[in-house]
MARMAR-40790 format. One record per residue (C-alpha): residue number from 1; chain; residue in one letter; x, y, z. Coordinates in nm, 3 decimals, padded with zeros to 5 digits. Layout:
! MARMAR-40790
  num  chaine  residu        x        y        z
  NUM       A       a        X        Y        Z
...
END
This chain:
! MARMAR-40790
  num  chaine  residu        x        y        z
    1       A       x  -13.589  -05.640   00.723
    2       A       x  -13.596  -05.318   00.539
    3       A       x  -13.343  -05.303   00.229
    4       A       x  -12.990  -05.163   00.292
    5       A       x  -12.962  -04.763   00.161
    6       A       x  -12.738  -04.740  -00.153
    7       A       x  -12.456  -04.621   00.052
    8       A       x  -12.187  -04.542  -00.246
    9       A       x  -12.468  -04.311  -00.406
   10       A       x  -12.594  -04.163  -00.064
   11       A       x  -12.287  -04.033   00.062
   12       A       x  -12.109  -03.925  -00.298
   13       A       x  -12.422  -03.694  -00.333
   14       A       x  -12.425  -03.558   00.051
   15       A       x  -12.058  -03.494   00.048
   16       A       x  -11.992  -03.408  -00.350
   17       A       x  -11.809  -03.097  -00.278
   18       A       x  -11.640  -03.222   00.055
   19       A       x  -11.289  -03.150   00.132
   20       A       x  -11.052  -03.446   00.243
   21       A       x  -11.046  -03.356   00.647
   22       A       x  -11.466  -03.353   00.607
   23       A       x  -11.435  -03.692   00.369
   24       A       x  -11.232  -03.859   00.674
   25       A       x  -11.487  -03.822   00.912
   26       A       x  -11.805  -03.852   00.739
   27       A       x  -11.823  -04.069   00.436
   28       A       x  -11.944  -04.420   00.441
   29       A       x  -12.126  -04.351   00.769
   30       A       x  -12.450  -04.517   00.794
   31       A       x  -12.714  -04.457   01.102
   32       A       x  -12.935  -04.762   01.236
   33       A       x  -13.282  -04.686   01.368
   34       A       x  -13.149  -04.602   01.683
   35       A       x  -12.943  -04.267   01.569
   36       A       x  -12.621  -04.344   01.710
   37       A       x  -12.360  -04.058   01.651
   38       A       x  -12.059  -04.290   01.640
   39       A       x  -12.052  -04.572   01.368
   40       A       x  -12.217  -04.880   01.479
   41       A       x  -12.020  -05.209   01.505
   42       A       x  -12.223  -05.455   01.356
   43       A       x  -11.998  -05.840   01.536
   44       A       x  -12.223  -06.021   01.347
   45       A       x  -12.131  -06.404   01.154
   46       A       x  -12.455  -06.422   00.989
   47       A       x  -12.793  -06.236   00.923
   48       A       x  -13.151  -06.324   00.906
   49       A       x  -13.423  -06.303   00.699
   50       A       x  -13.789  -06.211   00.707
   51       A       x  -13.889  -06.503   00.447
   52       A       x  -13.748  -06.795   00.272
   53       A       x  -13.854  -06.598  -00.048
   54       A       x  -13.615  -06.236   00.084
   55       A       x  -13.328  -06.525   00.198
   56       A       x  -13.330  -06.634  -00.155
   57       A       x  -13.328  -06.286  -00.359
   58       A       x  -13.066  -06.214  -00.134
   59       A       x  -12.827  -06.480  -00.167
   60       A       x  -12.929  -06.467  -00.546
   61       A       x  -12.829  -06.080  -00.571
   62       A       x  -13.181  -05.975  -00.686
   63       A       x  -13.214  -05.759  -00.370
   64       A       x  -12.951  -05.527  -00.176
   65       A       x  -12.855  -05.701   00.205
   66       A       x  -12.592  -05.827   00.379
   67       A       x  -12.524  -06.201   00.328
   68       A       x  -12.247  -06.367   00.541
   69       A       x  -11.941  -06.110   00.729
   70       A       x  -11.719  -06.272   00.544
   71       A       x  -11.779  -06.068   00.238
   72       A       x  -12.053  -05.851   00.358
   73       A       x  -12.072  -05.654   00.658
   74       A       x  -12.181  -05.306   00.766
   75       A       x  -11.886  -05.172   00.965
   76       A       x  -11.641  -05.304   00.740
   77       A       x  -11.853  -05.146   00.435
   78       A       x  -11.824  -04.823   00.584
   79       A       x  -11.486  -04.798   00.610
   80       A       x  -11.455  -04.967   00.299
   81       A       x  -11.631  -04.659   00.178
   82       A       x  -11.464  -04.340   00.353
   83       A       x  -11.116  -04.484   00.210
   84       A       x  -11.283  -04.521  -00.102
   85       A       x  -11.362  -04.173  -00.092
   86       A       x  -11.044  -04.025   00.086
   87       A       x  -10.802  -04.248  -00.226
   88       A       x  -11.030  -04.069  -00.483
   89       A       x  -11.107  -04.473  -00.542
   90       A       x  -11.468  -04.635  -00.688
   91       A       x  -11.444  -04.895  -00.473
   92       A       x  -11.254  -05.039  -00.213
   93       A       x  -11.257  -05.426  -00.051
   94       A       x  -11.125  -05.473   00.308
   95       A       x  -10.893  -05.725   00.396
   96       A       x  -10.755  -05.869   00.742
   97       A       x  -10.349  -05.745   00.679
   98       A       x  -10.188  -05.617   00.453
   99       A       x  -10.020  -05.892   00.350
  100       A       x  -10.357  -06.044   00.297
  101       A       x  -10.412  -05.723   00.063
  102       A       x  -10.127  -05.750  -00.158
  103       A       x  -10.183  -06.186  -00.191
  104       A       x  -10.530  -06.100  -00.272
  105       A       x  -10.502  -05.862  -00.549
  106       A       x  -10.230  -06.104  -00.709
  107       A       x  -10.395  -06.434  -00.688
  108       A       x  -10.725  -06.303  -00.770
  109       A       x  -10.532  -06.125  -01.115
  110       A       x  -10.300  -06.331  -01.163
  111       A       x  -10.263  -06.683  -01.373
  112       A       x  -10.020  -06.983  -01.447
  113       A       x  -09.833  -06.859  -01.741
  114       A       x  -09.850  -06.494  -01.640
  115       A       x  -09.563  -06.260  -01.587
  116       A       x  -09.506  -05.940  -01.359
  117       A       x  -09.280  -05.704  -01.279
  118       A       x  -09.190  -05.598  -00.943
  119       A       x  -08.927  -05.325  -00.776
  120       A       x  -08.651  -05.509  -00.609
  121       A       x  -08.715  -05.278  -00.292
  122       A       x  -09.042  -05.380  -00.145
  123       A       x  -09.141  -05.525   00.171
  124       A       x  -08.943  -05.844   00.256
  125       A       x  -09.272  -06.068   00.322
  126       A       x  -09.362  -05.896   00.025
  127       A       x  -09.070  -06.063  -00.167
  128       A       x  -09.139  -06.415   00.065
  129       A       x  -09.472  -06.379  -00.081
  130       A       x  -09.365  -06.397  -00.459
  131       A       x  -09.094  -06.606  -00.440
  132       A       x  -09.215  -06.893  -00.189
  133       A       x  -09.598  -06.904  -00.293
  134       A       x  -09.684  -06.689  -00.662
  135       A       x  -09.423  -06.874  -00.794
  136       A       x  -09.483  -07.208  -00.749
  137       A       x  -09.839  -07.150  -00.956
  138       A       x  -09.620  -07.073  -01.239
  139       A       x  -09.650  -06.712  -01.245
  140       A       x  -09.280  -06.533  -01.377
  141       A       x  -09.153  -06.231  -01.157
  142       A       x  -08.883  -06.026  -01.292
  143       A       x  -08.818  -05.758  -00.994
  144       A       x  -08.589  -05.419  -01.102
  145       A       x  -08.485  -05.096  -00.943
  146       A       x  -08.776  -04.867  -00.845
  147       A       x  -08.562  -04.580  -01.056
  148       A       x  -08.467  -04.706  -01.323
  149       A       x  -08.782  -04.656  -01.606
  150       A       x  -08.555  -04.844  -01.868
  151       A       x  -08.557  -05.141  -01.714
  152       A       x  -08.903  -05.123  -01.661
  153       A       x  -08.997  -05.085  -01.972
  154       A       x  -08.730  -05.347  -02.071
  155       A       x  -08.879  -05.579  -01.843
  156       A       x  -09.232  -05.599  -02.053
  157       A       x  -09.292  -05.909  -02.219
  158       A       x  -09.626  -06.007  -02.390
  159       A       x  -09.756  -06.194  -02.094
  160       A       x  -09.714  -05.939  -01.860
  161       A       x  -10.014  -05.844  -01.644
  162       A       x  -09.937  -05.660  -01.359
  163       A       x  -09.621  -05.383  -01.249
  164       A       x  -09.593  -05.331  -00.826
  165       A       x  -09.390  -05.123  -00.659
  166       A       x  -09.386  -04.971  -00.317
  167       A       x  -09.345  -04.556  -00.270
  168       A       x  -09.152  -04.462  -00.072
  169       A       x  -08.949  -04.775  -00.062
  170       A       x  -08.925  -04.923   00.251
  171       A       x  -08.678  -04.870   00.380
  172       A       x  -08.493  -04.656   00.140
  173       A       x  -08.765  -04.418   00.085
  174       A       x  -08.651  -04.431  -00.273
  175       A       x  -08.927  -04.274  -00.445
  176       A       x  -09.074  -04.404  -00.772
  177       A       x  -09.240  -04.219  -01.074
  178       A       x  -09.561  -04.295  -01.063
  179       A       x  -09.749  -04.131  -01.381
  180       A       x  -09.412  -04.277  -01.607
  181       A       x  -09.430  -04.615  -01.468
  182       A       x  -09.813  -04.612  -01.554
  183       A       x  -09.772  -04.534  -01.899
  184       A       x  -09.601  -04.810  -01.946
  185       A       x  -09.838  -05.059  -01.784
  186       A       x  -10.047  -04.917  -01.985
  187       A       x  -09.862  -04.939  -02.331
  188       A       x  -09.821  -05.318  -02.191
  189       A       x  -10.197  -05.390  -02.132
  190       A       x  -10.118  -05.428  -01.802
  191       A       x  -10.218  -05.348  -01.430
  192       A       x  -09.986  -05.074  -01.259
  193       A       x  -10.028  -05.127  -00.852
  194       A       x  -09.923  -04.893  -00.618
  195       A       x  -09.856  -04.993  -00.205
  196       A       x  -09.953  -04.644  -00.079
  197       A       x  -09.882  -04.769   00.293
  198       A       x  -09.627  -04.519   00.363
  199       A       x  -09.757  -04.232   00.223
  200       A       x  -10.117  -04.269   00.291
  201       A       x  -10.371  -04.054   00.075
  202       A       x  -10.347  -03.773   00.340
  203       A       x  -09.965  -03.737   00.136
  204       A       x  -10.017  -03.950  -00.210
  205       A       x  -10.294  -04.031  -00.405
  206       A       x  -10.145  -04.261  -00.688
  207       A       x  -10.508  -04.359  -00.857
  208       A       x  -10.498  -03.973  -00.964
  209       A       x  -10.102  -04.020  -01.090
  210       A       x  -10.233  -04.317  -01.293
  211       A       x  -10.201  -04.647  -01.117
  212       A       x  -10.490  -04.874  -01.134
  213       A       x  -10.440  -04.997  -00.830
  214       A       x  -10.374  -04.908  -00.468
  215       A       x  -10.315  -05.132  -00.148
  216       A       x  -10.260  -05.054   00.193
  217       A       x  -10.131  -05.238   00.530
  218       A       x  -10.379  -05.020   00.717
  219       A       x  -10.214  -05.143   01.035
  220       A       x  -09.981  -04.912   00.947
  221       A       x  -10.105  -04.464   00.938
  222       A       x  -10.441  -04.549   00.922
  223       A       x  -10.443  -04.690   01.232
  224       A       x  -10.172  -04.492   01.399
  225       A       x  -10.190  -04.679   01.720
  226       A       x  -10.055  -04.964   01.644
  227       A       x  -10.429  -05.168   01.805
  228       A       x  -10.486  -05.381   01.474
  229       A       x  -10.399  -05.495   01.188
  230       A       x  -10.603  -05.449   00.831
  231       A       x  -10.553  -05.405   00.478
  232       A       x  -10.726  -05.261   00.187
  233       A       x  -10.729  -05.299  -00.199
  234       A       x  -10.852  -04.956  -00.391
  235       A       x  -10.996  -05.000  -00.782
  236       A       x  -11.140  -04.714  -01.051
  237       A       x  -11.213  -05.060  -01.216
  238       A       x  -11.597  -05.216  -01.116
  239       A       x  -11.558  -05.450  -01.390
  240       A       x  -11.248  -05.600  -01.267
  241       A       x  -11.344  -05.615  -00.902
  242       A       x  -11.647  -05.789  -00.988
  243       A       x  -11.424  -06.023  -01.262
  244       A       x  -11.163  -06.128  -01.022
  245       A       x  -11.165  -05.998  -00.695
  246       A       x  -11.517  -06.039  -00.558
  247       A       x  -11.488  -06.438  -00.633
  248       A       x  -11.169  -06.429  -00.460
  249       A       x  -11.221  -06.291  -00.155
  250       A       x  -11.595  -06.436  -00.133
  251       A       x  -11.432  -06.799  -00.125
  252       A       x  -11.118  -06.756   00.020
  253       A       x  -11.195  -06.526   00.322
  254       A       x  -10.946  -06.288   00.427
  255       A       x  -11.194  -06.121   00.586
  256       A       x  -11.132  -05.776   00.810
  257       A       x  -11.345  -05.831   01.116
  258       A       x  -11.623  -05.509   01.198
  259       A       x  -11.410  -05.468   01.533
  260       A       x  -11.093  -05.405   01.338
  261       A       x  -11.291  -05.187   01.091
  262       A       x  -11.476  -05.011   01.371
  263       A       x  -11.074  -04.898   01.502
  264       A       x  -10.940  -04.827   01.147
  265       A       x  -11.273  -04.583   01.107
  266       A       x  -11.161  -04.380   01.398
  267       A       x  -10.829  -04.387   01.280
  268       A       x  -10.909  -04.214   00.942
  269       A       x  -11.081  -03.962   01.152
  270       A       x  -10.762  -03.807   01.279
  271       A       x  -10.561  -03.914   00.979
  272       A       x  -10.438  -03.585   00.825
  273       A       x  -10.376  -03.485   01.200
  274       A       x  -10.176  -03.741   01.247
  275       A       x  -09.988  -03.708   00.911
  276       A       x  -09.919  -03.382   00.937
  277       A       x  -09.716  -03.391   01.262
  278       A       x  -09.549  -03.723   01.144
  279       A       x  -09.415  -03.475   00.852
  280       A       x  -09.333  -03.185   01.032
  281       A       x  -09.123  -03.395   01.308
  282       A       x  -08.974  -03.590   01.033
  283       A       x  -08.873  -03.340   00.827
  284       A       x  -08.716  -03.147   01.166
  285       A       x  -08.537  -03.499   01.307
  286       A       x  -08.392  -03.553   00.943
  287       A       x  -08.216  -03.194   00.953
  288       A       x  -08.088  -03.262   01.286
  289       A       x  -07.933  -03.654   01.187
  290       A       x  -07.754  -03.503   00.942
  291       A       x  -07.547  -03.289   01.176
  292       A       x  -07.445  -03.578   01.361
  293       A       x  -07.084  -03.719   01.292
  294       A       x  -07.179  -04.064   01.392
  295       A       x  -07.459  -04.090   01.061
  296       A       x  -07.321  -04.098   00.741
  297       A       x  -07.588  -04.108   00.559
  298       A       x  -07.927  -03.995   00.620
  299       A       x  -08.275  -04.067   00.359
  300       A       x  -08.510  -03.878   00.374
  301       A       x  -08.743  -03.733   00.078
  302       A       x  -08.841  -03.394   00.231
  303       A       x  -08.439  -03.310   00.230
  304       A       x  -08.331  -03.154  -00.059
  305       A       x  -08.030  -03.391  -00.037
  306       A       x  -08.251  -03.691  -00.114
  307       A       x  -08.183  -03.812  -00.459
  308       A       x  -08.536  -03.796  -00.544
  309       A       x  -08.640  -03.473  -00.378
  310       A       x  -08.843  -03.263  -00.645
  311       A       x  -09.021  -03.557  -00.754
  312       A       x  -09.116  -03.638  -00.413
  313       A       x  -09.264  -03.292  -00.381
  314       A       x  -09.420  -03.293  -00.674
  315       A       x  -09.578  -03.697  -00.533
  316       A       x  -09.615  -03.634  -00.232
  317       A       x  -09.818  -03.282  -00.168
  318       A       x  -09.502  -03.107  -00.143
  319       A       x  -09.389  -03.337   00.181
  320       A       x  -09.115  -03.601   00.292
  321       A       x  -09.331  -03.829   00.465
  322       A       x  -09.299  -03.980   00.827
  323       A       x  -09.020  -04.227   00.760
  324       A       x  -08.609  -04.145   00.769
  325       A       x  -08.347  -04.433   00.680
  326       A       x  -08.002  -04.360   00.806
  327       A       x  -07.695  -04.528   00.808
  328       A       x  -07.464  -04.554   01.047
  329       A       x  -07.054  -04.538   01.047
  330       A       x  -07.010  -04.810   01.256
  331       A       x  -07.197  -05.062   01.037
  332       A       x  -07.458  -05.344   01.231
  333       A       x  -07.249  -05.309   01.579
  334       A       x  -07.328  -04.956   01.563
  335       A       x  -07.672  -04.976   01.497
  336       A       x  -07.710  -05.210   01.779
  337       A       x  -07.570  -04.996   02.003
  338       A       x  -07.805  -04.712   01.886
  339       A       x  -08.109  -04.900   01.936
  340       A       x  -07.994  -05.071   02.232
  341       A       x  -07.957  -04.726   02.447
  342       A       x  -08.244  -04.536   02.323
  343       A       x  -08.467  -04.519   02.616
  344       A       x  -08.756  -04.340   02.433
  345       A       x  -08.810  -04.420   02.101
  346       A       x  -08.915  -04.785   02.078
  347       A       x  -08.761  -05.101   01.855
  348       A       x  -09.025  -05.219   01.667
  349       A       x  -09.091  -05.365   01.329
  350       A       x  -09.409  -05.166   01.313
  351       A       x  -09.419  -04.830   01.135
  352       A       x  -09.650  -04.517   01.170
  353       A       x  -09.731  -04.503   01.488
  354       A       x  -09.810  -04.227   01.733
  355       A       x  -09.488  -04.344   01.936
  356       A       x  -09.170  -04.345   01.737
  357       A       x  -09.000  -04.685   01.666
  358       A       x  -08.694  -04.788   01.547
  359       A       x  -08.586  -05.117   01.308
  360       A       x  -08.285  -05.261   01.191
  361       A       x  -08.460  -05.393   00.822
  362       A       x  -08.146  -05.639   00.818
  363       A       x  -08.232  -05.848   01.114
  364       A       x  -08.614  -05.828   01.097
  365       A       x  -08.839  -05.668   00.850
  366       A       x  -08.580  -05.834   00.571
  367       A       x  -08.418  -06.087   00.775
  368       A       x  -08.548  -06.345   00.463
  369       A       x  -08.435  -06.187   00.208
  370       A       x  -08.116  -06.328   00.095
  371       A       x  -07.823  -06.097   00.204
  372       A       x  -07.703  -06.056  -00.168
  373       A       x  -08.092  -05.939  -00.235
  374       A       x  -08.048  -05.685   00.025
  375       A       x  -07.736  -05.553  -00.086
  376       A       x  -07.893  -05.488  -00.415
  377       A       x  -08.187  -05.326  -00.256
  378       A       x  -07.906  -05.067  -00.106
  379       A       x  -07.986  -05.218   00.258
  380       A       x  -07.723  -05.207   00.480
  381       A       x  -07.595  -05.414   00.816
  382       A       x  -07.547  -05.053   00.958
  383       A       x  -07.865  -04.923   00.808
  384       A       x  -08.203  -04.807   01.039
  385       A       x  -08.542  -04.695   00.970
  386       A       x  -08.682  -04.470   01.175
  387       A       x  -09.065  -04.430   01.217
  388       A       x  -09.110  -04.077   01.336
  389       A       x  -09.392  -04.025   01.595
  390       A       x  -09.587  -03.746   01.735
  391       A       x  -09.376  -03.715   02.040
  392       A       x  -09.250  -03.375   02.123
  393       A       x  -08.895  -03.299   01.867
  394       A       x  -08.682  -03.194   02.122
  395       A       x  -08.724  -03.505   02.345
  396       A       x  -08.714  -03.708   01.999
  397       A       x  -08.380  -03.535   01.900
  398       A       x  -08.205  -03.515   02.302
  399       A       x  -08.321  -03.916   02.294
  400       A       x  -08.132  -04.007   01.954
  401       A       x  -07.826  -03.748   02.068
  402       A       x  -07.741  -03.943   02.381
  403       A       x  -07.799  -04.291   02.192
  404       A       x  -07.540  -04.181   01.944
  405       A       x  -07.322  -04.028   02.201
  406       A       x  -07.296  -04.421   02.325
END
C-alpha cells in the first residue's frame, strides 16, 4: 500500500493563487489509480495493511495512512480540505451534524470549573445543549445579547475560556461584531467561536474578522438540498486541534460518513451559485414584505431598515444573506394561518435549501426554550423565518401575497 500524498501541501501549492469559485471545486481532491474525474467515495470501516510491521507504523503515527473511518477517511478528508480552504481555515475536522459540531468543540475545550459566554440568541438545541448536558459537568454559562459589547466584556471572568455566538442570529438575523467581540476573547485569553451556518464563507469568513473558531451545520447551504446532514469545526490553531480535539473525536466518534461527505463535496461545488441567488431573492422578497399591511415588522440585514445594516455589509461581502424574519400583526393565529395556506413555499424546520421553507421558531426550532427565554431573545408567537430558495421571485412573492390575503 503506497503512502497517502500530503494532501494539505499538494493542493495549497497547485491552487495558491486560486479564487474562491476555483477553491470550491478543486481543493482537497485526490485521484486513485484509476483517474476518476469525480471524487471517489471511499464506504470503507477499516483498511489493510501490507505487513504487520506498516500496520504498526501506522497505528503508531510514524507513517502517513488511513487508520479506522472513524477518524480517518479519504472522502471525508477531502472535503474536510476544500472547506478548509474555502473558510481561509488550517484545518478543518468533519463531524456527523451540526449539533455534533458545536458539542464537540465544547467538550473537547472545555473543563469542570470553566466558564463561557454565550449570546442569548442561538439555536434552541444549541441552548438544550448547554443547559441540559455542559452544565451538569460543571462548566458556568453566562449567555448575553449578541449587541451589546458591554456586557460582553462585563461578562469576562478569570476562568473564562470560550465566547459563541451565532451570525446572523437565528432567527433574528441580529448581526454581531465580529472583530470587537474577538478582541475581547482575546484580552480574556480566551477562544472566540463563530457558527457561520447562515452565512456560509461564500458571504462571511469570520477566521479573517478574528474568531478562532468556526462551525457549521453543513446540512444547512452547504448542502442546499436538504439530502444530509453534517457538520464541521474550522481552526488556524494545529496545536489546539491536536491538544483537544483530535483525542475527542478519535474516542468519541461523531464521525461524518464518506457518503455524506461525498454529497456535501458536490454541494460546495455550486455553493456561491447557490448563495448568490439565495441573496438576490432575499433581498427582492424582503422589499416586497415590507409593503404588505398584514407584516409589521420585517428583518432582514440587506435592508437598510435593519438595525444592523452597515455592519452587515461591511460582514457580510456587502449582502443580507438568504434568511428574512417577519412578524406578523395577528400574533401566532396569524402566522398559522400564513403557513397553513401557502401552497408553495414549504413548512420546514430546515433552512437553506434550494426550495423555500417556512418556520414558526416558537413552536419548533425553539419550542424548548422557556417562553420567558424567548421573549428575551426578541422571538415572537407571531414571528416567522423565512428560508428563501432559488425558486423564481415572482411565484415566491404571488405565493406569500395570497397566503397573507387569507
Amino acid at each position: 500500500m503506497a503512502d497517502l500524498p500530503d494532501w494539505p501541501e499538494r493542493y495549497q501549492s497547485d491552487l495558491t493563487d486560486a479564487e474562491f469559485d476555483t477553491l470550491a471545486v478543486r481543493a482537497g481532491q485526490m485521484r486513485t489509480p484509476e483517474g476518476e474525474h469525480g471524487e471517489a467515495i471511499f464506504p470503507t470501516s477499516s483498511y489493510v495493511f501490507s505487513s504487520a510491521a506498516e500496520a504498526a507504523a501506522t497505528f503508531g503515527g510514524d507513517r502517513d495512512g488511513n487508520v479506522y473511518s472513524r477518524y480517518t477517511n479519504p472522502t471525508v478528508r477531502t472535503f474536510e480540505e476544500r472547506l478548509a480552504a474555502l473558510e481561509g481555515g488550517e484545518a478543518c475536522a468533519a463531524t456527523a451534524s451540526g449539533m455534533s459540531a458545536i458539542y464537540a468543540l465544547c467538550i473537547a475545550h472545555l473543563q469542570a470549573g470553566d466558564h463561557m459566554i454565550c449570546s442569548r440568541a442561538v439555536f434552541g438545541s444549541t441552548t438544550v445543549l448547554l443547559e441540559k448536558f455542559l452544565r451538569k459537568f460543571n462548566v458556568e454559562i453566562t449567555y448575553v445579547d449578541l449587541l451589546d459589547l458591554g456586557a460582553w466584556q462585563g461578562a469576562v471572568q478569570e476562568n473564562t475560556k470560550l465566547l459563541f455566538l451565532e451570525s446572523p442570529s437565528n432567527p433574528l438575523t441580529e448581526v454581531a461584531d465580529l472583530r470587537a467581540i474577538s478582541e475581547i476573547a482575546r484580552s480574556a485569553g480566551a477562544l472566540f467561536a463563530v457558527d457561520n451556518c447562515f452565512c456560509t464563507p461564500a458571504a462571511q469568513l469570520p477566521l479573517a474578522l478574528g474568531a478562532d473558531l468556526v462551525v457549521h451545520s453543513a446540512t444547512k447551504y452547504i448542502d442546499g438540498q436538504g439530502r444530509c446532514l453534517g457538520g464541521a469545526i474550522l481552526f488556524n490553531d494545529k496545536e489546539w486541534h491536536d491538544d483537544h480535539l483530535t483525542t475527542f473525536l478519535r474516542h468519541t466518534g461523531p464521525s461524518m460518513s464518506p457518503f455524506n461527505a461525498w454529497v456535501l463535496l458536490k454541494g460546495l461545488e455550486t455553493l456561491s451559485l447557490r448563495v448568490d441567488q439565495h441573496i438576490r431573492n432575499a433581498t427582492a422578497l424582503a422589499e416586497f414584505l415590507t409593503e404588505q399591511p398584514q407584516v409589521s415588522r420585517v428583518l432582514y440585514p440587506g435592508l437598510k431598515s435593519h438595525p444592523q445594516h452597515e455592519l452587515a455589509m461591511r460582514q457580510m461581502s456587502g449582502r443580507g444573506g438568504g434568511l428574512i424574519a417577519i412578524e406578523l400583526s395577528g400574533g401566532k393565529a396569524a402566522a398559522f394561518s400564513l403557513l397553513d395556506n401557502l401552497k408553495l413555499i414549504d413548512i420546514s424546520n430546515n433552512l437553506g435549501d434550494a426550495k423555500s421553507l417556512a418556520t414558526h421558531p416558537w413552536t419548533t426550532t425553539h419550542q424548548r426554550v422557556p417562553a420567558e427565554d424567548k421573549v428575551a431573545m426578541g422571538i415572537t408567537e407571531g414571528m416567522l423565518r423565512l428560508s428563501v430558495g432559488l425558486e423564481d421571485i415572482d411565484d415566491l412573492k404571488e405565493d406569500l401575497l395570497a397566503a397573507l390575503a387569507v
